[in-house]
Backbone bond lengths (Angstrom), bond angles and torsions (degrees), N, CA, C in turn:
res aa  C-N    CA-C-N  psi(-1)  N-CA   C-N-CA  omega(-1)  CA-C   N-CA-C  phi
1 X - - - 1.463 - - 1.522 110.04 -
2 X 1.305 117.45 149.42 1.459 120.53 -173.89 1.606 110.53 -89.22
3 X 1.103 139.07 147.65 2.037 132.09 -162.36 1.600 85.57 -71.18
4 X 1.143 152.79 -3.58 1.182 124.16 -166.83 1.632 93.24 -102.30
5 X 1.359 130.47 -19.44 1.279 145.12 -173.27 1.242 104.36 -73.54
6 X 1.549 119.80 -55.18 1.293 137.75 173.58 1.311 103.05 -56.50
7 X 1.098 122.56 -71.14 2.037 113.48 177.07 1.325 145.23 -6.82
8 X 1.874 84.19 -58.04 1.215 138.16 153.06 1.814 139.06 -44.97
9 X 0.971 97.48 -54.69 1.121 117.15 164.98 1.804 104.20 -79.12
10 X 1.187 131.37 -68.35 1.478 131.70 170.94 1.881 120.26 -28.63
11 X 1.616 97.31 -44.31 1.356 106.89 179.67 1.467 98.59 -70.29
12 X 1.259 135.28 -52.39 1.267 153.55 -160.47 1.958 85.30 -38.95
13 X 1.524 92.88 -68.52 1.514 104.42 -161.48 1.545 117.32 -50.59
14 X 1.629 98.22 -44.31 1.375 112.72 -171.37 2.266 96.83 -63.73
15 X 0.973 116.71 -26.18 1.342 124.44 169.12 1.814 110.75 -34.03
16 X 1.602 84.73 -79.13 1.737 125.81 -177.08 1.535 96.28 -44.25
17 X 1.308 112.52 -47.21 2.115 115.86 169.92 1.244 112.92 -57.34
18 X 1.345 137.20 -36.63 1.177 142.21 -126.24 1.264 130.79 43.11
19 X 1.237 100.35 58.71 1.674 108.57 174.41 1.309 105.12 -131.62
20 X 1.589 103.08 126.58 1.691 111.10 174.47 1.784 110.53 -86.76
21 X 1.206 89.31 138.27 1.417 106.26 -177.42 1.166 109.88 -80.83
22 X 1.208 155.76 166.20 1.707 152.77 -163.14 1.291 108.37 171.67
23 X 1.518 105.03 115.74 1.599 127.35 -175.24 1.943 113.71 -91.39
24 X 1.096 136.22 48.05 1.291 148.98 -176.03 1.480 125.73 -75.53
25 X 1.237 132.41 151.33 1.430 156.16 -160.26 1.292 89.42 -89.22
26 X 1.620 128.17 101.89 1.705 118.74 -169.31 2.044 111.35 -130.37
27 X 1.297 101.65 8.11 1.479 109.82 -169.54 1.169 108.49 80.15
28 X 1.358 105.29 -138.72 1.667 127.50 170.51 1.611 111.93 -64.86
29 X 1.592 125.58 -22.42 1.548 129.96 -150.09 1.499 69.35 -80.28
30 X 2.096 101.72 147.70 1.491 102.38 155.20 1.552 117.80 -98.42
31 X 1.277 120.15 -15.19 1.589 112.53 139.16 1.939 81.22 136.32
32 X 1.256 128.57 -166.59 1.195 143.27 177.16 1.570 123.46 141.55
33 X 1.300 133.45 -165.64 1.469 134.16 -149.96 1.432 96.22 -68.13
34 X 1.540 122.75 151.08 1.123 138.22 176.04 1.831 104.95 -157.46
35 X 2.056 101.63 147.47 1.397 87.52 162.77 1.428 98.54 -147.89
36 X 1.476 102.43 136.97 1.584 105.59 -175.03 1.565 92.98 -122.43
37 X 1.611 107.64 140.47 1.093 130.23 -132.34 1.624 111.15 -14.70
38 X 1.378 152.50 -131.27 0.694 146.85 -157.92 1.870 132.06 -52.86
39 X 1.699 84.86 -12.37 1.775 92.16 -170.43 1.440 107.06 -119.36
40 X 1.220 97.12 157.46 1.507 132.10 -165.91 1.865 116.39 -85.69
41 X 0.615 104.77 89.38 2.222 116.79 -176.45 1.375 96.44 -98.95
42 X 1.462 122.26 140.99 1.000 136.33 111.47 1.849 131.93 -96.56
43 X 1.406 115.25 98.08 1.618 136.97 174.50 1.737 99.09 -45.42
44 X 1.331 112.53 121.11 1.649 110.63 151.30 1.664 92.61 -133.36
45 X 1.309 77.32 138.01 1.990 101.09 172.39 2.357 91.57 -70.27
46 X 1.443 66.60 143.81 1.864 74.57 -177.51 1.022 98.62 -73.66
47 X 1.583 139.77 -26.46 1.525 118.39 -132.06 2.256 86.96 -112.25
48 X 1.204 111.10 19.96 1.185 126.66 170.31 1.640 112.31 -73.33
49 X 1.273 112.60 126.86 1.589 108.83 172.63 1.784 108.18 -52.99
50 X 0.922 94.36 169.98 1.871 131.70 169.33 1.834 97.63 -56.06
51 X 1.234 113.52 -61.47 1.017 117.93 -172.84 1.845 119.83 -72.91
52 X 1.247 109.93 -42.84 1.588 120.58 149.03 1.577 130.50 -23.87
53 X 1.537 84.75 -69.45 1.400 117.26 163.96 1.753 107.14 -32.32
54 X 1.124 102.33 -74.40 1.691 108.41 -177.17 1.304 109.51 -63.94
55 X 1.175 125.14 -29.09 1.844 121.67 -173.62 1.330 74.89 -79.17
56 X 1.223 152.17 -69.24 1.345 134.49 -142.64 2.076 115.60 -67.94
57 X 1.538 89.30 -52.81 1.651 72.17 166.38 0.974 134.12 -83.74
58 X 1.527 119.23 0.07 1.337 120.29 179.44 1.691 109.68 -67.78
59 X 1.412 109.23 -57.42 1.103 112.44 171.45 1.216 125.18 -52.97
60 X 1.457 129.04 -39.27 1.724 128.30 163.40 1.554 107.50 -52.72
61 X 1.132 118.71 -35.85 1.796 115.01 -154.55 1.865 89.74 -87.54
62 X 1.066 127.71 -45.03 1.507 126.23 -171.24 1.777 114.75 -70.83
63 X 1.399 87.95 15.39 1.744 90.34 174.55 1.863 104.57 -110.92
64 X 1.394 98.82 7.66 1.561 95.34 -177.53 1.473 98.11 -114.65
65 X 1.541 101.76 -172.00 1.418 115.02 163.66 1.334 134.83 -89.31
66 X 1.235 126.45 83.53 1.463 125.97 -155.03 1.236 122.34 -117.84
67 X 2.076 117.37 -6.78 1.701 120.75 -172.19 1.719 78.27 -59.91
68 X 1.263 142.48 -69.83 1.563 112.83 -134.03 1.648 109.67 -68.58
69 X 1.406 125.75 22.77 1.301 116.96 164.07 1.593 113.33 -119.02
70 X 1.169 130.41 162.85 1.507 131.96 -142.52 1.546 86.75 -108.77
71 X 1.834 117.82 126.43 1.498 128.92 -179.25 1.556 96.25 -123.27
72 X 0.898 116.71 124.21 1.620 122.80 138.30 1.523 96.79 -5.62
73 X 1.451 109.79 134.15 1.581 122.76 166.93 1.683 107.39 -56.86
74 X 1.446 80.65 -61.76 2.176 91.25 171.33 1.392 109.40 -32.16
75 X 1.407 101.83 -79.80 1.581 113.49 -170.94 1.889 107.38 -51.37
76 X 1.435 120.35 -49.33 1.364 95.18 -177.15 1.809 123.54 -45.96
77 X 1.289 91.89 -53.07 1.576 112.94 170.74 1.621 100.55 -23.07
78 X 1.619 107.65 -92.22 1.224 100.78 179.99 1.959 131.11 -22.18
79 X 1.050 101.10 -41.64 1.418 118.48 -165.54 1.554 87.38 -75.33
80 X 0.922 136.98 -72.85 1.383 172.94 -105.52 1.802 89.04 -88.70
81 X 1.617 112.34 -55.66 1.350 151.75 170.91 1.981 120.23 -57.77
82 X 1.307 93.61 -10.70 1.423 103.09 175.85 1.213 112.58 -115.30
């Protein structure tokens, strides 16, 4: 799979959680889980690689409960791996 596929698919999931994904202007921070009042964010600084990108939600998304929704073999792995 190509990282933009993977992203993709990751955001997809983080969806299915109810967690909004959010692409923001963050400095140096590389961004991660947040909840303002009732809802669920995960922050990535834009200016983060492709590959960042995925270490970062991978690692946010593998702290929830997510086997009962259907991941890419690839993508579980990754997750799976953090």
């Amino acid at each position: 799979m190509k990282r933009e596929q993977i992203i993709a698919e990751l955001e997809r999931l983080a969806r299915l959680l109810g967690i909004e994904v959010r692409y923001e202007r963050m400095g140096v921070l590389a961004g991660g889980l947040c909840r303002i009042e009732d809802t669920l964010f995960i922050f990535i600084n834009i200016s983060l690689s492709q590959k960042s990108r995925i270490d970062l939600l991978a690692s946010e998304l593998r702290n929830f409960h997510w086997d009962d929704h259907f991941v890419v073999p690839e993508v579980r792995r990754i997750i799976e791996n953090r």
